[in-house]
PDB file of N, CA, C and O in Angstrom:
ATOM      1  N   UNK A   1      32.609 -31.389   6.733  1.00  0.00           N
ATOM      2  CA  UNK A   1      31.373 -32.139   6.723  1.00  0.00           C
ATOM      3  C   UNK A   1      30.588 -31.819   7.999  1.00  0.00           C
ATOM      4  O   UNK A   1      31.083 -31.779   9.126  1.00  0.00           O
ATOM      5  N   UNK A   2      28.936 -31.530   7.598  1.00  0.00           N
ATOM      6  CA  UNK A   2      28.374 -31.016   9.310  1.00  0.00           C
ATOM      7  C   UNK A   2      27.821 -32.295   9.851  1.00  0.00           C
ATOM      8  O   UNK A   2      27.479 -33.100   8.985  1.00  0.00           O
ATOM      9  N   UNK A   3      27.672 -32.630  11.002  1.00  0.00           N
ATOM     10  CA  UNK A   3      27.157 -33.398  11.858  1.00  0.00           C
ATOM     11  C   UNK A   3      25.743 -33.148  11.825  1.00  0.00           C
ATOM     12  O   UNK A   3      25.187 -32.151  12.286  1.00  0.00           O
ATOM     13  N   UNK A   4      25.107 -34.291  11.147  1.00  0.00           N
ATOM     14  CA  UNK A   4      23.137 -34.268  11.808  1.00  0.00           C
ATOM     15  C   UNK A   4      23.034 -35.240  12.678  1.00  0.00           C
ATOM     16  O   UNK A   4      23.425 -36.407  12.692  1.00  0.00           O
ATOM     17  N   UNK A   5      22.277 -34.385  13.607  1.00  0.00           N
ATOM     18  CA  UNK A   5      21.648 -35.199  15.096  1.00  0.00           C
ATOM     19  C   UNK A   5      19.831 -34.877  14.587  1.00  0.00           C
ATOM     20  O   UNK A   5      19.329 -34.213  13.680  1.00  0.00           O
ATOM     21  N   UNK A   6      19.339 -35.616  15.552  1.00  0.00           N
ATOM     22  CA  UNK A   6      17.576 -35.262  15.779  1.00  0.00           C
ATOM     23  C   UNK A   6      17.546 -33.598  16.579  1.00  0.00           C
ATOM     24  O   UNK A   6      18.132 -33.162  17.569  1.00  0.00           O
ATOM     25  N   UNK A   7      16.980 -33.239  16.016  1.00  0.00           N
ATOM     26  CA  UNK A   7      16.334 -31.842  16.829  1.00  0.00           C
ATOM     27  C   UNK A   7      16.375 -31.681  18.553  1.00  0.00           C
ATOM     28  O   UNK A   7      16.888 -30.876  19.331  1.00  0.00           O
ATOM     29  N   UNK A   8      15.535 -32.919  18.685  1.00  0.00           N
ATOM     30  CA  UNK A   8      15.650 -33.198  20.145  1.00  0.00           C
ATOM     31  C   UNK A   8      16.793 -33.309  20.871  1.00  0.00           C
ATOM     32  O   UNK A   8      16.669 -32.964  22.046  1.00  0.00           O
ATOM     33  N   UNK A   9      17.774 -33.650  20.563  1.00  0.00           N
ATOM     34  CA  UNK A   9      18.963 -33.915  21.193  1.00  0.00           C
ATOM     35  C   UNK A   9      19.619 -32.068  21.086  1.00  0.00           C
ATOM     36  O   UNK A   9      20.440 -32.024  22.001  1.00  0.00           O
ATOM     37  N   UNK A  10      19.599 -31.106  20.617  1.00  0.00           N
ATOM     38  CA  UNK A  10      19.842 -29.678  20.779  1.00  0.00           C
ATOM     39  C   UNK A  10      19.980 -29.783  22.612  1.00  0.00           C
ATOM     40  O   UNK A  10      19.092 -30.200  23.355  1.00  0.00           O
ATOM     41  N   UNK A  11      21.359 -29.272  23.037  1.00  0.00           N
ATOM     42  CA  UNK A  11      21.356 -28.931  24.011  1.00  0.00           C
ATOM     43  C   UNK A  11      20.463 -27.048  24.156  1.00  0.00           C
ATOM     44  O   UNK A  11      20.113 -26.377  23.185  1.00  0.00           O
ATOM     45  N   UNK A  12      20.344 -26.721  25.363  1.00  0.00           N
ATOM     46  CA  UNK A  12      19.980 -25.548  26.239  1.00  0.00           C
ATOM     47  C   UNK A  12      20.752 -24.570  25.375  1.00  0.00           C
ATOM     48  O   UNK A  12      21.948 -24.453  25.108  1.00  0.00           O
ATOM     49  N   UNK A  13      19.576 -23.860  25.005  1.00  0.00           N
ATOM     50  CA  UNK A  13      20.504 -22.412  23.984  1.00  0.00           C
ATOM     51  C   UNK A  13      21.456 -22.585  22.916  1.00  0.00           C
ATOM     52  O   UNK A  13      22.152 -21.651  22.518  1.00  0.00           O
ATOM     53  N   UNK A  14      21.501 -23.582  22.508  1.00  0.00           N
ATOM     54  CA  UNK A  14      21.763 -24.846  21.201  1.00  0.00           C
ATOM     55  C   UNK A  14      21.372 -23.949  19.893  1.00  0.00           C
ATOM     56  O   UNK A  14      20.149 -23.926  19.756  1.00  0.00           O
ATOM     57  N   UNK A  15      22.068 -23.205  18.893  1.00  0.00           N
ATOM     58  CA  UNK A  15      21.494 -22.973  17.974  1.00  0.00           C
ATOM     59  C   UNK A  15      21.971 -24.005  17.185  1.00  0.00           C
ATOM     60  O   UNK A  15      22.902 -24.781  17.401  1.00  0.00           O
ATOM     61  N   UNK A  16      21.043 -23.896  16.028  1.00  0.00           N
ATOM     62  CA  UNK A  16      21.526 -25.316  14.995  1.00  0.00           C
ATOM     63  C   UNK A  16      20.689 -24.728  13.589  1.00  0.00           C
ATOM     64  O   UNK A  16      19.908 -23.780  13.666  1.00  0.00           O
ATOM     65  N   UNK A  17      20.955 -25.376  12.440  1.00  0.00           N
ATOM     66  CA  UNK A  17      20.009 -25.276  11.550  1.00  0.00           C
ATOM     67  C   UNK A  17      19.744 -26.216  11.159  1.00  0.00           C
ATOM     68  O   UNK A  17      20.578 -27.077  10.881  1.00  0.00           O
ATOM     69  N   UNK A  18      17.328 -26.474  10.879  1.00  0.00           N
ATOM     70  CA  UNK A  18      17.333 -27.678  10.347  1.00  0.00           C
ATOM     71  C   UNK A  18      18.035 -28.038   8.810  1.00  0.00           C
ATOM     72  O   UNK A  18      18.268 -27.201   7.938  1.00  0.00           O
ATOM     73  N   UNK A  19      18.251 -29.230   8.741  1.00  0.00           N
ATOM     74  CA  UNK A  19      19.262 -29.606   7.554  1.00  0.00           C
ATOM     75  C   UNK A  19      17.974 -31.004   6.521  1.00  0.00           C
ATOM     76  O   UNK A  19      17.800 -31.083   5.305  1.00  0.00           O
ATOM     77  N   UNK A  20      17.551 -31.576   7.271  1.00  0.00           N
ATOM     78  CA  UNK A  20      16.680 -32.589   6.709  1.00  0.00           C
ATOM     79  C   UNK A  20      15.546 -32.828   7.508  1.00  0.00           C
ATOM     80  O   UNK A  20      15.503 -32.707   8.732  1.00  0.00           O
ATOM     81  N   UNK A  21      14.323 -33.289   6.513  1.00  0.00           N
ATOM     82  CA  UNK A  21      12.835 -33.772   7.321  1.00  0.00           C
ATOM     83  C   UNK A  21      12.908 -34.981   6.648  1.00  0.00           C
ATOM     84  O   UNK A  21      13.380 -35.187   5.530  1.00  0.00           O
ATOM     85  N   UNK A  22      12.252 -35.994   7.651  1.00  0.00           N
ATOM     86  CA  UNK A  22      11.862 -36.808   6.843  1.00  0.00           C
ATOM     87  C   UNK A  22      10.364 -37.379   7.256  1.00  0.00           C
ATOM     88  O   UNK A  22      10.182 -37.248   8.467  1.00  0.00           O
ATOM     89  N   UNK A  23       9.280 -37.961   6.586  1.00  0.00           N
ATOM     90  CA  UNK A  23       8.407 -38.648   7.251  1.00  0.00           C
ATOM     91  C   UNK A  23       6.911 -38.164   6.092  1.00  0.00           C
ATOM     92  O   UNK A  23       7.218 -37.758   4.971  1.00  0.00           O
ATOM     93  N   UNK A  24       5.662 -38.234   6.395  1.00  0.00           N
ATOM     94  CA  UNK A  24       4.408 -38.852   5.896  1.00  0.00           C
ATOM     95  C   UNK A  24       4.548 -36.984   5.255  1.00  0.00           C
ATOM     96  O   UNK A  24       4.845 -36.017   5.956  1.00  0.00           O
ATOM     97  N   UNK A  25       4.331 -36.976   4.246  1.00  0.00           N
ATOM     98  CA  UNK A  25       4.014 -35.272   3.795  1.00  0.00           C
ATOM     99  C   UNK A  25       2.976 -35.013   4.417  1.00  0.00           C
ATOM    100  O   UNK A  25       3.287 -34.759   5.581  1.00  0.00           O
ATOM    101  N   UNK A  26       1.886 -34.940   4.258  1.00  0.00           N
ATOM    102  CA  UNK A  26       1.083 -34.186   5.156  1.00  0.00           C
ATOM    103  C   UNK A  26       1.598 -33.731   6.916  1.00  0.00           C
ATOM    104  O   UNK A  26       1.100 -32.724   7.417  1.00  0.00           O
ATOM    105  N   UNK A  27       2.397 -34.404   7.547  1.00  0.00           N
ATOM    106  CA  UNK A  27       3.131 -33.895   8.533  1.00  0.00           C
ATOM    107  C   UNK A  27       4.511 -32.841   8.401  1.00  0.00           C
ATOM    108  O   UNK A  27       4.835 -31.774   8.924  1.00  0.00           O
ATOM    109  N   UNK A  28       5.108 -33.759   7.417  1.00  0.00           N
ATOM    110  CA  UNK A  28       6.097 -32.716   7.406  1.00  0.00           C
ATOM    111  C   UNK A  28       5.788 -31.760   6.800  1.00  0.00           C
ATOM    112  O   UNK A  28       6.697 -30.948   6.974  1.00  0.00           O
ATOM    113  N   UNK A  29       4.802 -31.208   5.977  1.00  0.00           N
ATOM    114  CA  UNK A  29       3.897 -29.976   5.604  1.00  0.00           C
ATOM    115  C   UNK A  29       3.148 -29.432   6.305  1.00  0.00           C
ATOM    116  O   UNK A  29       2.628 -28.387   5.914  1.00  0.00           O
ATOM    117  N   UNK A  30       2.885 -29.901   7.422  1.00  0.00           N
ATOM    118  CA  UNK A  30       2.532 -29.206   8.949  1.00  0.00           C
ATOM    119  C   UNK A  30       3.223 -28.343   9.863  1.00  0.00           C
ATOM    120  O   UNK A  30       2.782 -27.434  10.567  1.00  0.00           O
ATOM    121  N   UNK A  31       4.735 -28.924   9.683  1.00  0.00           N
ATOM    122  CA  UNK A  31       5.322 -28.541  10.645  1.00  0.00           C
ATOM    123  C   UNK A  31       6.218 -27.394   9.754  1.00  0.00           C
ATOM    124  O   UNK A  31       6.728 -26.420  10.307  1.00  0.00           O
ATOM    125  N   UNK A  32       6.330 -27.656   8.304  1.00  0.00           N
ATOM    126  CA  UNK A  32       7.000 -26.366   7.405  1.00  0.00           C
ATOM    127  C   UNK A  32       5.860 -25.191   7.348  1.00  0.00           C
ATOM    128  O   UNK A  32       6.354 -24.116   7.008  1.00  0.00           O
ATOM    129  N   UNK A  33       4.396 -25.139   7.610  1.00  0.00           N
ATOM    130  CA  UNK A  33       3.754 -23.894   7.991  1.00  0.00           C
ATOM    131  C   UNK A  33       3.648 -23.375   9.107  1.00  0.00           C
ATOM    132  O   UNK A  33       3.085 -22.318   9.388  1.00  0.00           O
ATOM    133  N   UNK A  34       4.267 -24.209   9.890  1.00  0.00           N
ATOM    134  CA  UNK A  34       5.101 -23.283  11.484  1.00  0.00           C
ATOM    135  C   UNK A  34       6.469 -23.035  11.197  1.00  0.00           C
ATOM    136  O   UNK A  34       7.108 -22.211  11.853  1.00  0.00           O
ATOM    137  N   UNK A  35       6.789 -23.457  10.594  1.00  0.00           N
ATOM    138  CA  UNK A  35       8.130 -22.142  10.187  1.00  0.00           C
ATOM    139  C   UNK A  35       9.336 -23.591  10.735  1.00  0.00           C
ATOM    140  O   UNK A  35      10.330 -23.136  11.301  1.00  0.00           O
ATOM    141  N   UNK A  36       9.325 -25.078  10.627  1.00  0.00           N
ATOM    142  CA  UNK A  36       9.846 -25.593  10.950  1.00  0.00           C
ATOM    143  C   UNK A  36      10.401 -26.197   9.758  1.00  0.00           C
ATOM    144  O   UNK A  36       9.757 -27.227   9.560  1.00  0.00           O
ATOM    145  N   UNK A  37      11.243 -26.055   8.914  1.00  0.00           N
ATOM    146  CA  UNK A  37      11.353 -26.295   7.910  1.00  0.00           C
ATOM    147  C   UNK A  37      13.112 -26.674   7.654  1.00  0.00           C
ATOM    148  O   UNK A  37      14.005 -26.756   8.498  1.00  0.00           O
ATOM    149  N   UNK A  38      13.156 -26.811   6.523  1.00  0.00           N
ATOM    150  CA  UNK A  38      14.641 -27.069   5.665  1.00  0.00           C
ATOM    151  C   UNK A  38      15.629 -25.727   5.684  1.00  0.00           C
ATOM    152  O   UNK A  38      15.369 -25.002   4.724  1.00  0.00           O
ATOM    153  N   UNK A  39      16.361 -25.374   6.266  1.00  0.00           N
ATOM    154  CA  UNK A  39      16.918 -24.073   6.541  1.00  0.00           C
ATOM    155  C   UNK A  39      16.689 -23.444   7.240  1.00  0.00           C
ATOM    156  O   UNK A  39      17.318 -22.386   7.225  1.00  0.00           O
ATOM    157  N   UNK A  40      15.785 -23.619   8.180  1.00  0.00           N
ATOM    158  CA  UNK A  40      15.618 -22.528   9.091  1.00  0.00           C
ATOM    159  C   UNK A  40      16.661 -22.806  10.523  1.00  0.00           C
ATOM    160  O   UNK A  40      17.214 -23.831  10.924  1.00  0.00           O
ATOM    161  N   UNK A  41      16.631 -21.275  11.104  1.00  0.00           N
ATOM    162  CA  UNK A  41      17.696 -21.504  12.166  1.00  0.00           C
ATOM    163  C   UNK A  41      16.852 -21.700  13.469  1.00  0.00           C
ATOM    164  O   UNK A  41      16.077 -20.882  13.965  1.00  0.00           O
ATOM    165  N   UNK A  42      17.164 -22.970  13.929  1.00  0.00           N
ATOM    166  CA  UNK A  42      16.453 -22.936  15.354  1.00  0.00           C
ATOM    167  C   UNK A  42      17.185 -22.872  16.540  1.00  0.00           C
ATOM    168  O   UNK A  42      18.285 -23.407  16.677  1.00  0.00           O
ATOM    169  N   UNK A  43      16.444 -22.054  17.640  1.00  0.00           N
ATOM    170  CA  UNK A  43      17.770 -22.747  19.136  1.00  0.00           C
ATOM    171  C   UNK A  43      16.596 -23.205  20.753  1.00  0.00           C
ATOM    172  O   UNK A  43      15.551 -22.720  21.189  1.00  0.00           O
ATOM    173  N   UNK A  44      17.445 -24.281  21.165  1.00  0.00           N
ATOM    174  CA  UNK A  44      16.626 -24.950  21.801  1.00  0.00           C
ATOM    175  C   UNK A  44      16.209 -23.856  23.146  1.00  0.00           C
ATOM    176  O   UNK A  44      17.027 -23.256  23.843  1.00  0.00           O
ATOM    177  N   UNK A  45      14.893 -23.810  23.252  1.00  0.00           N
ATOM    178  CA  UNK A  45      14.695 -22.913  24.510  1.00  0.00           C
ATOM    179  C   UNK A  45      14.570 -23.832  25.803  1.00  0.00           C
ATOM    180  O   UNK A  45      15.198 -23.586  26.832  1.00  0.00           O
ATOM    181  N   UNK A  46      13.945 -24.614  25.700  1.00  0.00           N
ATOM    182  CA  UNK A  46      14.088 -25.853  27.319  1.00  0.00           C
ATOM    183  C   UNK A  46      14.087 -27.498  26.370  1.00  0.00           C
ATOM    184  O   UNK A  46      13.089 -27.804  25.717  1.00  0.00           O
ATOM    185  N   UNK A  47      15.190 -28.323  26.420  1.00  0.00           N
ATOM    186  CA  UNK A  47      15.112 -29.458  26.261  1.00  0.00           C
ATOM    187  C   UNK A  47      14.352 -30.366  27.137  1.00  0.00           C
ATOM    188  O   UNK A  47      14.204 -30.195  28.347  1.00  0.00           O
ATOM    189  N   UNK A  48      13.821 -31.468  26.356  1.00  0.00           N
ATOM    190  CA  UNK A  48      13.257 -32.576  27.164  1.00  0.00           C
ATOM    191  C   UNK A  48      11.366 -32.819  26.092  1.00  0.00           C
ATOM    192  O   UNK A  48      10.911 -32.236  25.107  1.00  0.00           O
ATOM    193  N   UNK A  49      11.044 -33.485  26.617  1.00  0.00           N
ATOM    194  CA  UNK A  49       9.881 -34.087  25.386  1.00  0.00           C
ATOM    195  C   UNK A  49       8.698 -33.624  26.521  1.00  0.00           C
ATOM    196  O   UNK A  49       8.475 -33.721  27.728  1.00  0.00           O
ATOM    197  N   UNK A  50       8.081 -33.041  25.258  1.00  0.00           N
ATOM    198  CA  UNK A  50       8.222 -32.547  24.669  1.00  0.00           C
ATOM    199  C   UNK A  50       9.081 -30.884  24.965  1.00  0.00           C
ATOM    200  O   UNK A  50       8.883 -30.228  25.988  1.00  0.00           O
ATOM    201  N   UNK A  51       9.911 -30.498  23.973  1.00  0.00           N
ATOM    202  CA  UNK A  51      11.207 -29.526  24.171  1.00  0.00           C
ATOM    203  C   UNK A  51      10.638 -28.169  23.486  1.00  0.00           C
ATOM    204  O   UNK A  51      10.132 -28.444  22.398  1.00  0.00           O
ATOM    205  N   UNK A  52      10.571 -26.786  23.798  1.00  0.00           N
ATOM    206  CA  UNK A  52      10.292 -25.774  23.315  1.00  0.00           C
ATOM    207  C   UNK A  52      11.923 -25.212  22.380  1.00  0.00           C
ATOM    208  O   UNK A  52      13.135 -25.319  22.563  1.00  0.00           O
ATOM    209  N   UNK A  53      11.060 -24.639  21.421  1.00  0.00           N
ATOM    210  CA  UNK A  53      12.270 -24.288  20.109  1.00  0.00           C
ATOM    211  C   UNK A  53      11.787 -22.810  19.838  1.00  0.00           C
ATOM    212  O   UNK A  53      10.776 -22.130  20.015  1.00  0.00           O
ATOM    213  N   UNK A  54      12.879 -22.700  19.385  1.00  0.00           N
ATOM    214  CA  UNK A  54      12.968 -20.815  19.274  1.00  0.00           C
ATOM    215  C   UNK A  54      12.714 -20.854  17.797  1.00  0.00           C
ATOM    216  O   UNK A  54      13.187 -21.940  17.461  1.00  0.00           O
ATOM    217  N   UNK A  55      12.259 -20.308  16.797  1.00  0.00           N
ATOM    218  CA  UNK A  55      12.207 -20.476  15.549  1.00  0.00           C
ATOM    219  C   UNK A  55      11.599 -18.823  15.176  1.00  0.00           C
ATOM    220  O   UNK A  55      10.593 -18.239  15.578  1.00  0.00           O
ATOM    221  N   UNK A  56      12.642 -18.421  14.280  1.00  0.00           N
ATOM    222  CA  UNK A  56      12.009 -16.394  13.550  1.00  0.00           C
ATOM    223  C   UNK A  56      11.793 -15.859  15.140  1.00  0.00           C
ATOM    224  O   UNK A  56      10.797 -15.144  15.246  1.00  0.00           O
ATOM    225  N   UNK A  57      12.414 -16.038  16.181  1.00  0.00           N
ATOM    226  CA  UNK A  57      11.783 -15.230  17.403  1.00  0.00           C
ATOM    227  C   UNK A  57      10.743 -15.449  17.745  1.00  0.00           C
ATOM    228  O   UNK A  57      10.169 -14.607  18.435  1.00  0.00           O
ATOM    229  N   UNK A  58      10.013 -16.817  17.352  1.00  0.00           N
ATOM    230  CA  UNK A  58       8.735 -17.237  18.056  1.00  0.00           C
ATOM    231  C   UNK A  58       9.015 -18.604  19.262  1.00  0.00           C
ATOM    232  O   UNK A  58      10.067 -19.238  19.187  1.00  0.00           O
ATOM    233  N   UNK A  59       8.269 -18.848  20.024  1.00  0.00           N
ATOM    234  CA  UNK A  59       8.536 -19.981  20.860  1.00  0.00           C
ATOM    235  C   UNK A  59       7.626 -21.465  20.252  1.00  0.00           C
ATOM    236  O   UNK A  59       6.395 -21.494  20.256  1.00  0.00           O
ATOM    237  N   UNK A  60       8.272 -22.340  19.879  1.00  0.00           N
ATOM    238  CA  UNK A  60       7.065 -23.650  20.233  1.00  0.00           C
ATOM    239  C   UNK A  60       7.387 -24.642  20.825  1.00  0.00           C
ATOM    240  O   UNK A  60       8.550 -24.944  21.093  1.00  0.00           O
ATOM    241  N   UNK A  61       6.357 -25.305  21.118  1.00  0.00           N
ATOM    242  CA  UNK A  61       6.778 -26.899  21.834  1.00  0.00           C
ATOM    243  C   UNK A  61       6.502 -27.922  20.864  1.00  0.00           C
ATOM    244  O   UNK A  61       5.492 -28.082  20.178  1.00  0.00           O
ATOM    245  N   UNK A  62       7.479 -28.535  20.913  1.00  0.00           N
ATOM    246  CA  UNK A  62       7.411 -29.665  19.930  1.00  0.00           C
ATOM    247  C   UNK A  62       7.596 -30.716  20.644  1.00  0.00           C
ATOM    248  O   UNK A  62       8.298 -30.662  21.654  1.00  0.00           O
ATOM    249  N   UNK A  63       6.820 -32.186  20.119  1.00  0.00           N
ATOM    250  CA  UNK A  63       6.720 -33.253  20.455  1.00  0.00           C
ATOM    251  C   UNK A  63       7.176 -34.235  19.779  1.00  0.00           C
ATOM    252  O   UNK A  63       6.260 -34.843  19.225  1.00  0.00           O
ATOM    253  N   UNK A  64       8.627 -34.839  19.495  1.00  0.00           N
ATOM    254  CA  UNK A  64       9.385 -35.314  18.394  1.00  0.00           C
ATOM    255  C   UNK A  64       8.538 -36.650  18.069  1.00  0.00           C
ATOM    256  O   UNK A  64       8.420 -37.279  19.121  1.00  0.00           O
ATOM    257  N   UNK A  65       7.974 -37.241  17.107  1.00  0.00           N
ATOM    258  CA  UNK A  65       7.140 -38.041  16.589  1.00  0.00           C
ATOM    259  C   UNK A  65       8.374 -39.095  16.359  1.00  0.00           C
ATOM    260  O   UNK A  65       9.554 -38.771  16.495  1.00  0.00           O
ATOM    261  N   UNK A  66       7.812 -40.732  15.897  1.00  0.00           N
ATOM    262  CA  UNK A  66       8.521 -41.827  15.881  1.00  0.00           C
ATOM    263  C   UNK A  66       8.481 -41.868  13.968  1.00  0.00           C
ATOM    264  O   UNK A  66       9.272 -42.442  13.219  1.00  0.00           O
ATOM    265  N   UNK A  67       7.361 -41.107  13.644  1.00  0.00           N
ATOM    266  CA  UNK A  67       7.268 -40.760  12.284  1.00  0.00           C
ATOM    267  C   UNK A  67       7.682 -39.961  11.320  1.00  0.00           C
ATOM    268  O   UNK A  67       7.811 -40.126  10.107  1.00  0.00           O
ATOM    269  N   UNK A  68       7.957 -38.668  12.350  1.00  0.00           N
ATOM    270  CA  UNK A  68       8.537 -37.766  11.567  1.00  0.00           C
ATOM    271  C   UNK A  68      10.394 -37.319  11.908  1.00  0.00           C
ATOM    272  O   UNK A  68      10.446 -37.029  13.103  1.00  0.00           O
ATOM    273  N   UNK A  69      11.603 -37.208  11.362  1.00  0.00           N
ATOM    274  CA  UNK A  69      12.698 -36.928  11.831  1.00  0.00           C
ATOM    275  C   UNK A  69      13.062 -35.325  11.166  1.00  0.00           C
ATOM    276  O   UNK A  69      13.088 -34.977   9.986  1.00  0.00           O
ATOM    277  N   UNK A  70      13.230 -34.814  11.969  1.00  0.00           N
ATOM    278  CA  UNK A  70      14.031 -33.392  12.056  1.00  0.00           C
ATOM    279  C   UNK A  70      14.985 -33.338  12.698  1.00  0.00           C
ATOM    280  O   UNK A  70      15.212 -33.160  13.895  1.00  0.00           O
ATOM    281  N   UNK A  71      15.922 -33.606  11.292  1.00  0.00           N
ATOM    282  CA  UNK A  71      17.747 -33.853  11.529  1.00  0.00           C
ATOM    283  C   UNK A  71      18.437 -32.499  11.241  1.00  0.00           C
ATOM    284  O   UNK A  71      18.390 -32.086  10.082  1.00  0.00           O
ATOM    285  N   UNK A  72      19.127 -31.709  12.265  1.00  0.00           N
ATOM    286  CA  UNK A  72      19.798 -30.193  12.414  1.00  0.00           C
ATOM    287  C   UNK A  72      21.073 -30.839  12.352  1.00  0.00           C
ATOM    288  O   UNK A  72      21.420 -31.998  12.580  1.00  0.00           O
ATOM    289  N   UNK A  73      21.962 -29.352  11.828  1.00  0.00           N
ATOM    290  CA  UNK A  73      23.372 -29.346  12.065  1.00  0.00           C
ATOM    291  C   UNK A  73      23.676 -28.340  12.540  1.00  0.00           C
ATOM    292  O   UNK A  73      23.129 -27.301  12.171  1.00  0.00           O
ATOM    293  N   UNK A  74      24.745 -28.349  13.606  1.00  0.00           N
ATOM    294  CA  UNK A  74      24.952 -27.080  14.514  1.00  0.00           C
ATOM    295  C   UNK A  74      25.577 -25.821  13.778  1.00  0.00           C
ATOM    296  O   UNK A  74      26.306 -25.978  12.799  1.00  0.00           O
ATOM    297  N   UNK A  75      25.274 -24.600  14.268  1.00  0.00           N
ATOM    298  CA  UNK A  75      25.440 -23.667  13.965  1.00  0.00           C
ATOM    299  C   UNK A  75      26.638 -23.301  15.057  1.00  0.00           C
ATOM    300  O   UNK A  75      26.272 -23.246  16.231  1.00  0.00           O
ATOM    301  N   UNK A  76      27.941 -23.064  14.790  1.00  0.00           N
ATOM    302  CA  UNK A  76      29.541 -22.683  15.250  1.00  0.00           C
ATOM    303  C   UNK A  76      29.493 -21.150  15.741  1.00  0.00           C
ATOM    304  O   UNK A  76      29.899 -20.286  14.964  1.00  0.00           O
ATOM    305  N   UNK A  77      29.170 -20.912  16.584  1.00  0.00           N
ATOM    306  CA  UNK A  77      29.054 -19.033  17.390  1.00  0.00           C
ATOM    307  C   UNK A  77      30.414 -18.857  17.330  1.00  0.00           C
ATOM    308  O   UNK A  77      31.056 -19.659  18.009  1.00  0.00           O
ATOM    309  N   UNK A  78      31.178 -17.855  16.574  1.00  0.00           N
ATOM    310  CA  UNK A  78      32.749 -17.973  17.242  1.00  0.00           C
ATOM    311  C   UNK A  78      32.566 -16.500  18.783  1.00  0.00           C
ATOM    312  O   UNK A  78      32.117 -15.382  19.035  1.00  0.00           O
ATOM    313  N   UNK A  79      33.251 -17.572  19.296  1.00  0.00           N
ATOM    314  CA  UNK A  79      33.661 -17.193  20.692  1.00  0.00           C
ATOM    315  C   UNK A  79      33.827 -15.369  20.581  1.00  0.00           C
ATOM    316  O   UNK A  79      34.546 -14.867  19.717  1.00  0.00           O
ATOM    317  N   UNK A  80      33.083 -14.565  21.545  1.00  0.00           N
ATOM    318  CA  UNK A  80      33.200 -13.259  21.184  1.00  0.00           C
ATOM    319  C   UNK A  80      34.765 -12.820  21.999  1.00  0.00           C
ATOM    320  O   UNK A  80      35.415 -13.266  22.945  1.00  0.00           O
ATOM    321  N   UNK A  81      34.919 -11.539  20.880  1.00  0.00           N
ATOM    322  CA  UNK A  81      36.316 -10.772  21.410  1.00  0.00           C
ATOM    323  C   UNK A  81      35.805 -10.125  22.033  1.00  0.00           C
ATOM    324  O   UNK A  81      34.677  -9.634  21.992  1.00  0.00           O
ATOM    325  N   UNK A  82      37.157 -10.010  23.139  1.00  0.00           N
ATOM    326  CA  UNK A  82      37.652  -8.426  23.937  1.00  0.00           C
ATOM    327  C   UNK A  82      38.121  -7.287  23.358  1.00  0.00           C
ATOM    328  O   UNK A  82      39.212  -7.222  22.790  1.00  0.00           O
ATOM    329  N   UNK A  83      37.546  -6.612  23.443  1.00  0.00           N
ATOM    330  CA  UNK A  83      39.139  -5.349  23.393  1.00  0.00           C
ATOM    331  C   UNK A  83      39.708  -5.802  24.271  1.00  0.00           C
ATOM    332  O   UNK A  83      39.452  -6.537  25.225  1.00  0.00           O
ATOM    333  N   UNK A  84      41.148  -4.921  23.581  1.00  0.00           N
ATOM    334  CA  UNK A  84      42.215  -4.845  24.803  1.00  0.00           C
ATOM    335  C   UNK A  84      42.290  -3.768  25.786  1.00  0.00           C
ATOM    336  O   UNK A  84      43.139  -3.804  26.677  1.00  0.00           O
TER     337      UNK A  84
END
């Protein structure tokens, strides 16, 4: 089962994918023609409010609204190998 947090809470270099929107459609249809959407993979570039997000290799700043929720679940990097 994955864990959803708010977007905002993404620690520093945090990848995650969004998992749920919720809030007024005309907003959350705002923020899905910036590429902020249901599946997409985001990772946090500087936390804090408003917090810049990495999204397709673009940068934005987002300002987490009391109206709108963008709930992510983390994305698991497995730890890279060595050779021996």
């Amino acid at each position: 089962m994955n864990q959803l947090f708010p977007i905002e809470l993404l620690g520093p270099r945090e990848p995650a994918r969004i998992a749920e929107m919720f809030g007024p459609h005309d907003e959350v249809h705002r923020l899905s023609e910036l590429g902020i959407r249901v599946g997409a993979e985001v990772e946090m570039v500087r936390a804090g409010r408003p917090c810049i997000l990495r999204i397709h290799g673009r940068e934005f700043c987002f300002r987490p609204s009391p109206a709108v929720s963008v709930l992510v679940t983390p994305i698991v990097v497995p730890p890279s190998c060595s050779a021996p």
